[in-house]
ZADRENFI-600888 format. One record per residue (C-alpha): residue in three letters; x, y, z. Coordinates in nm, 4 decimals, m for minus. Each point is the difference from the previous one (the first is absolute). Layout:
// ZADRENFI-600888
res  xx  yy  zz
ala  X  Y  Z .
...
***
This chain:
// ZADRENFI-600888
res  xx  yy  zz
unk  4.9693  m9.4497  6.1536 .
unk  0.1605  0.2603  0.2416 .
unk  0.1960  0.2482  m0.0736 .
unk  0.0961  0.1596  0.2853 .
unk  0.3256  m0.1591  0.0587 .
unk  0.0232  m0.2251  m0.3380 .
unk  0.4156  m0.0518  0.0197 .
unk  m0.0046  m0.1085  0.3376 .
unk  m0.2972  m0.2861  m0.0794 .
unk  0.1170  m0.0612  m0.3117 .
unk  0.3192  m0.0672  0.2019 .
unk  m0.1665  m0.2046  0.2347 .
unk  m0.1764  m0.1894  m0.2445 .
unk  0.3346  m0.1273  m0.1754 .
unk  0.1416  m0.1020  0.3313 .
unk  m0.3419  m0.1753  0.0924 .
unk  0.0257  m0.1807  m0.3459 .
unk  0.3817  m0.1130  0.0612 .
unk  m0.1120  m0.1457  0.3559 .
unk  m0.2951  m0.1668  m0.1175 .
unk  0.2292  m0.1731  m0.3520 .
unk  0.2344  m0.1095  0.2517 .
unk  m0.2786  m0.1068  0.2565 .
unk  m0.1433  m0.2042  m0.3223 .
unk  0.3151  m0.1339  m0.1361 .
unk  0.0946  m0.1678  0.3225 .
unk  m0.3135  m0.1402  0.0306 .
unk  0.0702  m0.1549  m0.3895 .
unk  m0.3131  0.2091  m0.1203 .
unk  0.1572  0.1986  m0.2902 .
unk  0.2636  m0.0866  m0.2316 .
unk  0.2068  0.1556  m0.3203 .
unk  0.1995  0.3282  0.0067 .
unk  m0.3292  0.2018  0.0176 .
unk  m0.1787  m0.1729  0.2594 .
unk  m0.2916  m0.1555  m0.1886 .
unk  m0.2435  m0.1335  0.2502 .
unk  m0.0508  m0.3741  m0.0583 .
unk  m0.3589  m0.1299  0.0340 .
unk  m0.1512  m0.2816  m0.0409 .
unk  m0.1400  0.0489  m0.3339 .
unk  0.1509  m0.0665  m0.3916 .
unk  0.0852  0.3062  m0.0898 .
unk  m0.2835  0.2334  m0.1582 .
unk  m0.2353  m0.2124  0.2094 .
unk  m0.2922  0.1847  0.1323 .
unk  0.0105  0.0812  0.3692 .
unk  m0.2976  0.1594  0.1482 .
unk  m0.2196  0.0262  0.2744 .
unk  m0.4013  m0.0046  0.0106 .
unk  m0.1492  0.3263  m0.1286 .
unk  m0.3380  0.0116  0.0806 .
unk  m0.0503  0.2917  m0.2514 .
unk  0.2265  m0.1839  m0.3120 .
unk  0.1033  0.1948  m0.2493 .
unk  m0.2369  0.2651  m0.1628 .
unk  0.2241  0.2249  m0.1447 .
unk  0.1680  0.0884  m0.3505 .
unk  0.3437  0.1372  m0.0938 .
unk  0.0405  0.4005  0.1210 .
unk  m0.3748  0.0204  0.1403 .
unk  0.1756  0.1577  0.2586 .
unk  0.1411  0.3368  m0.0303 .
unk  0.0203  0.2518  0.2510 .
unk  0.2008  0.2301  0.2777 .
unk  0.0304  m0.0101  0.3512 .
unk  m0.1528  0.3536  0.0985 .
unk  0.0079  m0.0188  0.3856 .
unk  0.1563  0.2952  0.0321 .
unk  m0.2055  0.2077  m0.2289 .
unk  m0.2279  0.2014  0.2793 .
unk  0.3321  0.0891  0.1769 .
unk  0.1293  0.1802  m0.3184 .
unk  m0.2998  0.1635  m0.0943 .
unk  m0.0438  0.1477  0.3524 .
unk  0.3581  0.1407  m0.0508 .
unk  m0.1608  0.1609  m0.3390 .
unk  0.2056  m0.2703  m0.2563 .
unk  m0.2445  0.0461  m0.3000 .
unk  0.0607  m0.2647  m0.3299 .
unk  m0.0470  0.0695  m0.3361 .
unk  m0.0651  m0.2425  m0.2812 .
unk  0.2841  m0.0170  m0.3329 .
unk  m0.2340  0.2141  m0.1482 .
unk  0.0813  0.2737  0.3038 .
unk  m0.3762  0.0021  0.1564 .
unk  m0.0663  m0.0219  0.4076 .
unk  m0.1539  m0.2958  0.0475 .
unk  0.0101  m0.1764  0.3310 .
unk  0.2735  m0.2695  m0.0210 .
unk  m0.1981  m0.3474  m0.0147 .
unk  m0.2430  0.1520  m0.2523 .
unk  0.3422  0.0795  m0.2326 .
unk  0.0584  m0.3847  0.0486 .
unk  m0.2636  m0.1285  m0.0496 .
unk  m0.1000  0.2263  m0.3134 .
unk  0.3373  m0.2019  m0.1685 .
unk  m0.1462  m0.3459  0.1158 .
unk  0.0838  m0.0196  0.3094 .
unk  m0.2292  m0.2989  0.1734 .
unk  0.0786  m0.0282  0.3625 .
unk  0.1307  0.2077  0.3333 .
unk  0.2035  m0.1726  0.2595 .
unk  m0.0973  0.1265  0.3699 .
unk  0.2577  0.0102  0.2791 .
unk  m0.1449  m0.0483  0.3756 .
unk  0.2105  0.0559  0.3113 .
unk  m0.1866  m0.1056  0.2984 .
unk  0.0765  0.3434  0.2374 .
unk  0.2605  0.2146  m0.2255 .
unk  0.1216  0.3382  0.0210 .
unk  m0.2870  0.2689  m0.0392 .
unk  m0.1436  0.0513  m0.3400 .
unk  0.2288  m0.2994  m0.1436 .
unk  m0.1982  m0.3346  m0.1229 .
unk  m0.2530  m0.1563  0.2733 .
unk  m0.3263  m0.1768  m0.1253 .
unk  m0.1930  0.2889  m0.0068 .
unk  0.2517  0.1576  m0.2171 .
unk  m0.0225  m0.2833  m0.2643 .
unk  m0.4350  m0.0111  0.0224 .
unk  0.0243  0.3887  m0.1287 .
unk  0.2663  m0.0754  m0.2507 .
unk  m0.1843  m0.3276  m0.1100 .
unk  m0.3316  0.2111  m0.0509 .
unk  0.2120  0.1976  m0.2534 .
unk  0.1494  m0.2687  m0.2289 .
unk  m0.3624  m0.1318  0.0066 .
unk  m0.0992  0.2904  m0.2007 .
unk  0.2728  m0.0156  m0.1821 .
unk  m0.0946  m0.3696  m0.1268 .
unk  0.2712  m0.1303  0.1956 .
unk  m0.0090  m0.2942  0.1799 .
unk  0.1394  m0.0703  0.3798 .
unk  0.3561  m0.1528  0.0892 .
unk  0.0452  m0.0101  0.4085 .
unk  0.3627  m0.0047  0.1367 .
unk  m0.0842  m0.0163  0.4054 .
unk  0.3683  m0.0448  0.1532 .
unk  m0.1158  m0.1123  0.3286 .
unk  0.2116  0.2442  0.1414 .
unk  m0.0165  0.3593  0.1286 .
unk  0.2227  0.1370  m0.2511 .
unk  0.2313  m0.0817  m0.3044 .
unk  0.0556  m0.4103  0.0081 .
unk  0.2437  m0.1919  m0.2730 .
unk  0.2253  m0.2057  m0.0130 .
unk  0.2428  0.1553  0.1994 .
unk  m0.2855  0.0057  0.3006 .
unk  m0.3551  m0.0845  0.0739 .
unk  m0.0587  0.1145  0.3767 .
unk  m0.2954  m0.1256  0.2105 .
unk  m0.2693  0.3499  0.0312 .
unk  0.0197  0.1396  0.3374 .
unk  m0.3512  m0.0587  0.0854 .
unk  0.0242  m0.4172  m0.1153 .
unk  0.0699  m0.3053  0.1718 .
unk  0.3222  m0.1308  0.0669 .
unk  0.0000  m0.3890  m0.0035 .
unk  m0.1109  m0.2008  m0.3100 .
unk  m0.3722  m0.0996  0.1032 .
unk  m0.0964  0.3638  0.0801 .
unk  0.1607  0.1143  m0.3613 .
unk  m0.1651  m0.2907  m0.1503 .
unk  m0.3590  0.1305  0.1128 .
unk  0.0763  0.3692  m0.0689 .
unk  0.1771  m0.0240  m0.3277 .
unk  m0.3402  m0.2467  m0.0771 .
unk  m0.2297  0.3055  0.0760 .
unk  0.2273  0.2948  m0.1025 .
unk  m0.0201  m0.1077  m0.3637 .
unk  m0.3431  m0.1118  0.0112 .
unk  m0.1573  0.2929  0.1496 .
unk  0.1286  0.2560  m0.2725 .
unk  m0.0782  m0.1870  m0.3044 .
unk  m0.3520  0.0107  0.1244 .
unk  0.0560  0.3968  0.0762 .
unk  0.1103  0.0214  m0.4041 .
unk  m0.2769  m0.2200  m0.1022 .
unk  m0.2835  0.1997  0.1994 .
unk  0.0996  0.3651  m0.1400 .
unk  m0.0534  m0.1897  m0.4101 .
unk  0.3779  m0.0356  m0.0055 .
unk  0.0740  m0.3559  0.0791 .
unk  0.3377  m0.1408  m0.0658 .
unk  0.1453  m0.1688  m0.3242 .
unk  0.3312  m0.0916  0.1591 .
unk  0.1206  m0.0589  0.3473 .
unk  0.3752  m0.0517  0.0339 .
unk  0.0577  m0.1461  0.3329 .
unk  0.2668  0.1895  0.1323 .
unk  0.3006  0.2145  m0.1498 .
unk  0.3105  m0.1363  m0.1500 .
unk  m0.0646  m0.3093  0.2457 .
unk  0.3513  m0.1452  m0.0987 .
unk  0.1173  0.0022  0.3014 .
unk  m0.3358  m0.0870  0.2171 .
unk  m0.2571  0.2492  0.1947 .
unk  m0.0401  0.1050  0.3420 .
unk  0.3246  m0.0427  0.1443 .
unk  0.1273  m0.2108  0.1874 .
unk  m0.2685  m0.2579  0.0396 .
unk  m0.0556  0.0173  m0.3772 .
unk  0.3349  0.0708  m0.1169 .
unk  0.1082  m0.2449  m0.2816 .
unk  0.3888  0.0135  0.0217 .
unk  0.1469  0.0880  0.3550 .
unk  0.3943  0.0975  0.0040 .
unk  0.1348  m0.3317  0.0874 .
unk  m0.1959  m0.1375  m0.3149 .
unk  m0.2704  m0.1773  0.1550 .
unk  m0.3023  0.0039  m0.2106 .
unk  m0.3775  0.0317  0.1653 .
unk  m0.2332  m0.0756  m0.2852 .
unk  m0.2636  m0.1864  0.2515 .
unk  m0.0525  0.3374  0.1776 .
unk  0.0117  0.2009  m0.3145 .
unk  m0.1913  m0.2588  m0.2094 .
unk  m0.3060  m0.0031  0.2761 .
unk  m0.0055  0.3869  0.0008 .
unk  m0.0354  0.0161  m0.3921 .
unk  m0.2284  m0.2786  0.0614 .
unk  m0.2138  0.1776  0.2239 .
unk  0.0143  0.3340  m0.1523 .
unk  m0.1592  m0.1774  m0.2792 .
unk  m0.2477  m0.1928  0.1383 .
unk  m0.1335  0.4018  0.1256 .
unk  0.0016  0.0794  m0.3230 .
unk  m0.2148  m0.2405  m0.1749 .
unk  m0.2675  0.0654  0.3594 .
unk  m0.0325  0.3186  m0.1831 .
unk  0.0266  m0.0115  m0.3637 .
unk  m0.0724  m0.3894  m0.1120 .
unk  0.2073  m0.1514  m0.2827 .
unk  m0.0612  0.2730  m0.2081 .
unk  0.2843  0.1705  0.1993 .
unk  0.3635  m0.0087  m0.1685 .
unk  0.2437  m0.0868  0.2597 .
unk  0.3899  0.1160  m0.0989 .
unk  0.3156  m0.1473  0.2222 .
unk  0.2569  0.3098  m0.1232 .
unk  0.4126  m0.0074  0.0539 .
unk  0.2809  0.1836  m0.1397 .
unk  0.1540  m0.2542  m0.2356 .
unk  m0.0529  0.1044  m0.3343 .
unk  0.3156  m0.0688  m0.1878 .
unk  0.1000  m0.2834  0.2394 .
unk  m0.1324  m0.3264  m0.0938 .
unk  0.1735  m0.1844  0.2871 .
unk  m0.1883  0.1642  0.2962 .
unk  m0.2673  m0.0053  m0.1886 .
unk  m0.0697  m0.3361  m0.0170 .
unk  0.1779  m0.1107  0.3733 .
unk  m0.2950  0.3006  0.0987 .
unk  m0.2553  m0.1501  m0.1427 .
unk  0.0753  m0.3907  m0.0181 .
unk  m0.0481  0.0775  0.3575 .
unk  m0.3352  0.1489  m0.0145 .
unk  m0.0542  m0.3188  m0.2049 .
unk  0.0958  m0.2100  0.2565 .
unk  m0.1921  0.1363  0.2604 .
unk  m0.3243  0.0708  m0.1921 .
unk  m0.0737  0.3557  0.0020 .
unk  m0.2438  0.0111  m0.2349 .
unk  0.0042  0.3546  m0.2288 .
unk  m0.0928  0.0960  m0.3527 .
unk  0.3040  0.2281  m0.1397 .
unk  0.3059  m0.0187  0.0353 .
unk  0.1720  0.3815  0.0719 .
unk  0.3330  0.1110  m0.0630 .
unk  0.1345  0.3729  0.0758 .
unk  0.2851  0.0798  m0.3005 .
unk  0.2288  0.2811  0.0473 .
unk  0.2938  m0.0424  m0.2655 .
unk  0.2559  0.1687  0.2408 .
unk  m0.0669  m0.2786  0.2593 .
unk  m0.1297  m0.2791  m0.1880 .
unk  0.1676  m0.0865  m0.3363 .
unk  m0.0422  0.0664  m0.3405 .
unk  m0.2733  m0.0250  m0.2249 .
unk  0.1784  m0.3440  m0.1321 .
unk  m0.0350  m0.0996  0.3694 .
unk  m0.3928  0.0935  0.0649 .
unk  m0.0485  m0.1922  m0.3381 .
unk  0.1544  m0.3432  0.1086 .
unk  m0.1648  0.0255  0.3187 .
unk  m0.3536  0.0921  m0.0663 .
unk  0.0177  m0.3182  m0.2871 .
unk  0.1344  m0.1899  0.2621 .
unk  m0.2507  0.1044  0.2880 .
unk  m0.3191  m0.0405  m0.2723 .
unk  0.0733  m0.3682  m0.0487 .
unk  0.1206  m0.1038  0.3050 .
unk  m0.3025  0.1279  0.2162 .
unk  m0.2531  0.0468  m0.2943 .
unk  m0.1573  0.3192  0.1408 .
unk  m0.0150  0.3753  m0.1176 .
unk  0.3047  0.2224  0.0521 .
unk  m0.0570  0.3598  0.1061 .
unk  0.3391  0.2310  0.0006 .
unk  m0.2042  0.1754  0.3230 .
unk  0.2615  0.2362  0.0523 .
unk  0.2299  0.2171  m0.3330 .
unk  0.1931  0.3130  m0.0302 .
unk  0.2569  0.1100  m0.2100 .
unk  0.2007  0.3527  0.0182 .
unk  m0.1089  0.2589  m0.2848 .
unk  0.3359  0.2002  0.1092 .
unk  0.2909  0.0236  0.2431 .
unk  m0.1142  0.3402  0.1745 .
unk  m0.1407  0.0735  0.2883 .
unk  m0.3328  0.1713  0.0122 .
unk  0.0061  0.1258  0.3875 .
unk  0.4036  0.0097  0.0241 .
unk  m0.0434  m0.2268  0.3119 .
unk  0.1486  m0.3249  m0.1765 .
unk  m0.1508  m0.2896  m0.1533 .
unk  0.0407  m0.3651  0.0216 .
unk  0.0901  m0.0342  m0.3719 .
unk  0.3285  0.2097  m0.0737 .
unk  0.2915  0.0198  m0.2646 .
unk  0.1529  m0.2548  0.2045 .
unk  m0.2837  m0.2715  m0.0059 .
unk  0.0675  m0.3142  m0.2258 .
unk  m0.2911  m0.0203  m0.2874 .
unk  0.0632  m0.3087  m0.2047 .
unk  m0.1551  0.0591  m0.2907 .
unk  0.1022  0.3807  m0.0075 .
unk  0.1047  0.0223  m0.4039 .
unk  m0.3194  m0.1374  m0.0832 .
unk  m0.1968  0.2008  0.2294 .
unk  0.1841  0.3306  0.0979 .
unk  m0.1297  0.2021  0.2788 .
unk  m0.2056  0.2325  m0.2316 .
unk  m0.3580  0.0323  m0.0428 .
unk  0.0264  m0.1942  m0.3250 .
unk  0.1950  m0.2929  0.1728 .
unk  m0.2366  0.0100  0.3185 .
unk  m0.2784  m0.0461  m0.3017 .
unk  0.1610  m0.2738  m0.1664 .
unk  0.0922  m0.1890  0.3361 .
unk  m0.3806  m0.0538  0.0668 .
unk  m0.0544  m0.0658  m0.3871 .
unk  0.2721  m0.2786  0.0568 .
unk  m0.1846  m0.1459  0.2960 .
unk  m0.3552  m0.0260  m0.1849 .
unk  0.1853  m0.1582  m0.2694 .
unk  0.1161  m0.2557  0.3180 .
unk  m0.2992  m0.0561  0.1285 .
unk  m0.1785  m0.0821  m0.3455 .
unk  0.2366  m0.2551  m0.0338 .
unk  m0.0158  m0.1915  0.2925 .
unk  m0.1071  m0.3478  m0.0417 .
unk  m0.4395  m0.0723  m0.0112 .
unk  m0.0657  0.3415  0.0236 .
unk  0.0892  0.0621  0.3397 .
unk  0.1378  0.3417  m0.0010 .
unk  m0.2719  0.1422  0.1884 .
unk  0.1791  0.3647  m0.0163 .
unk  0.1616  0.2571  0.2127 .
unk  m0.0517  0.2528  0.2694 .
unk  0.2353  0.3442  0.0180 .
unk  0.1235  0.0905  0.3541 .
unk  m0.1079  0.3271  0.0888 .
unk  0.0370  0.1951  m0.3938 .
unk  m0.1295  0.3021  0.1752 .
unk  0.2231  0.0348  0.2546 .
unk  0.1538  0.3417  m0.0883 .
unk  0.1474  0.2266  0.2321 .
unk  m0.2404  0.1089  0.3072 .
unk  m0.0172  m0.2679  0.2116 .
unk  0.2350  m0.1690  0.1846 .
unk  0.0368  m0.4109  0.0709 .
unk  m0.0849  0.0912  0.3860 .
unk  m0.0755  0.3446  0.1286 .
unk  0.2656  0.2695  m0.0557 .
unk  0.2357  m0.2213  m0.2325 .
unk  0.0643  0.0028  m0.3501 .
unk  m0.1800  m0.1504  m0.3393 .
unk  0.2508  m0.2617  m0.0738 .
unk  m0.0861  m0.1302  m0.3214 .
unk  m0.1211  0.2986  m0.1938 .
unk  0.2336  m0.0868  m0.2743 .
unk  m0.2116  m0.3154  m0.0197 .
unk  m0.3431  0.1225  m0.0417 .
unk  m0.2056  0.0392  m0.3330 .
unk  m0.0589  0.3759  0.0245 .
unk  0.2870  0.2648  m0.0083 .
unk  0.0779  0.1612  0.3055 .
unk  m0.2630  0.2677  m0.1163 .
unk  m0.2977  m0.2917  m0.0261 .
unk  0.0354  m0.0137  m0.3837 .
unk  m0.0606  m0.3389  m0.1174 .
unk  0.2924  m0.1828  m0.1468 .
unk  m0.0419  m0.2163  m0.3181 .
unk  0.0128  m0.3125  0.2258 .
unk  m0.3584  0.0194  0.0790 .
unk  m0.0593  m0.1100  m0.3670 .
unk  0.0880  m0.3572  0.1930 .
unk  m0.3568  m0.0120  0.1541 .
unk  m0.1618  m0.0622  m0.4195 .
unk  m0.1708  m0.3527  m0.0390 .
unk  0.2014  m0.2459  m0.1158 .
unk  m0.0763  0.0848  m0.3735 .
unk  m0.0273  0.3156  0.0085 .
***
């Protein structure tokens, strides 16, 4: 996820998602007032690609946060405190209330002090002595990629068979970095928010006069891959993650495709942000849907949920009075309705279909005010975090218990 310009992607995305209905329509590849995407399967059919690891995992073995940003905040003196009101550093707080993973953001050549490799190796060292396990997020870009863009680094090639070789060793040579330091990784996702393709143009999925790429796309994924299991072996978890949660229809055109073409990958990753995604009603048909239809794990990689309407720096947020929540009665923008929003979504993920809830992953719950979403900018989701704008934890973390606890 980015934040640094949210309504004008968000915008993007919607007009990206129009093109590419009508693209598909014409072409006689959806049908019905929603747009299902027709394959060719009976409905509830199984649609999956090889996964060399198969499934290993139980419902909600997965639980953690995003911390990427955590260095930058405590280098701007952002301390945390635990419910009970004790400095602790922030992963230990999670972690101490179950907490079982940390996702790791790489940029290739970002902004000083923001999130390159060696970055993520010190941060990874931490959550290993915190008895938390390793998601990596590498973007393949230089800074912030989504859905809304996914630009080529600098440094990179240009044409297809140069990316194809360096995305091969970019993702292999870092998963050997984590493994050599005793933190190897549990969870690669291959790309961020990938919706919409990586390393645009030559990998760009949907182009603005609807033409769709997925042999480019599909070979970088491909070869991305194929880096990865070079330096970690089967034992490896490899994620494909897109911002779909609530929608059921891109969902399944996404990854029928990937099903098509054969990219072979273990879980299947969804970012859900109720403001942008659905409601709860919507995640729940979808992830039931997406369980059957591919038979593989389901990982919400991405979650956040506002705890209040203010504004902890006074420099605006992306979430506002004026942002449509769908399920807002039920869970009111409150500390008690942020809690019982992620108490809603374990009770989703239990439920879906063999077990294969594999869990969730916070964006960025420590994200307070201190650090802006590029250098000299603003927080813009402070109102989304799990920590007050002071770094007292908010009952949310309660989220990170084992599943019967």
């Amino acid at each position: 996820m980015s934040w640094s310009a949210r309504p004008a992607e968000a915008a993007l995305d919607r007009r990206a998602a129009a093109l590419t209905g009508r693209a598909l329509t014409r072409r006689g590849l959806l049908a019905g007032a929603g747009g299902v995407a027709l394959a060719a399967l009976a409905p509830g059919a199984a649609l999956a690609a090889p996964s060399p690891a198969g499934s290993r995992s139980t419902a909600l073995s997965v639980r953690g946060a995003d911390l990427s940003f955590l260095p930058q905040l405590e280098e701007a003196g952002v301390r945390y405190r635990d419910l009970a009101g004790r400095v602790r550093p922030a992963e230990r707080i999670l972690a101490g209330e179950g907490a079982t993973h940390m996702r790791l953001r790489v940029w290739v050549d970002p902004p000083a002090g923001y999130s390159d490799k060696a970055r993520a190796l010190s941060l990874a060292r931490r959550a290993e002595a915190a008895g938390m396990k390793i998601v990596l997020d590498p973007h393949y870009s230089d800074f912030w990629a989504d859905p809304g863009k996914q630009p080529i680094p600098a440094s990179w090639p240009q044409d297809l068979p140069g990316l194809l070789t360096k995305i091969r060793t970019y993702t292999r040579d870092p998963l050997r970095d984590f493994a050599r330091q005793g933190t190897p990784v549990d969870i690669l996702q291959v790309g961020n928010e990938i919706t919409n393709g990586i390393l645009w143009p030559v990998g760009q999925l949907y182009l603005p006069d609807g033409t769709q790429q997925w042999q480019p796309f599909t070979d970088l994924l491909k070869s991305a891959i194929t880096g990865a299991r070079e330096a970690a072996g089967d034992r490896l978890r490899i994620m494909l993650h897109i911002d779909r949660g609530g929608r059921m229809a891109d969902t399944r055109w996404f990854f029928d495709n990937i099903a098509t073409y054969g990219v072979p990958y273990d879980i299947l990753g969804q970012s859900y942000y109720p403001m942008w995604h659905g409601s709860i009603a919507d995640l729940e048909a979808n992830l039931a849907d997406s369980a059957t239809r591919y038979a593989k794990p389901i990982l919400i990689a991405e979650i956040s949920y506002p705890w209040t309407l203010a504004d902890g720096d006074g420099r605006g947020n992306i979430v506002t009075e004026a942002t449509p929540l769908p399920d807002v009665d039920q869970f009111p923008t409150t500390p008690a309705g942020q809690a019982a929003l992620y108490e809603r979504v374990r009770q989703v993920l239990l439920a879906v279909p063999q077990s294969r809830g594999l869990g969730f992953l916070a964006w960025e719950p420590e994200w307070i005010p201190g650090v802006g979403w590029q250098p000299g900018a603003e927080a813009p989701n402070d109102n989304l975090t799990q920590f007050d704008f002071t770094g007292r934890a908010l009952p949310s973390i309660r989220a990170y218990r084992p599943p019967r606890a």
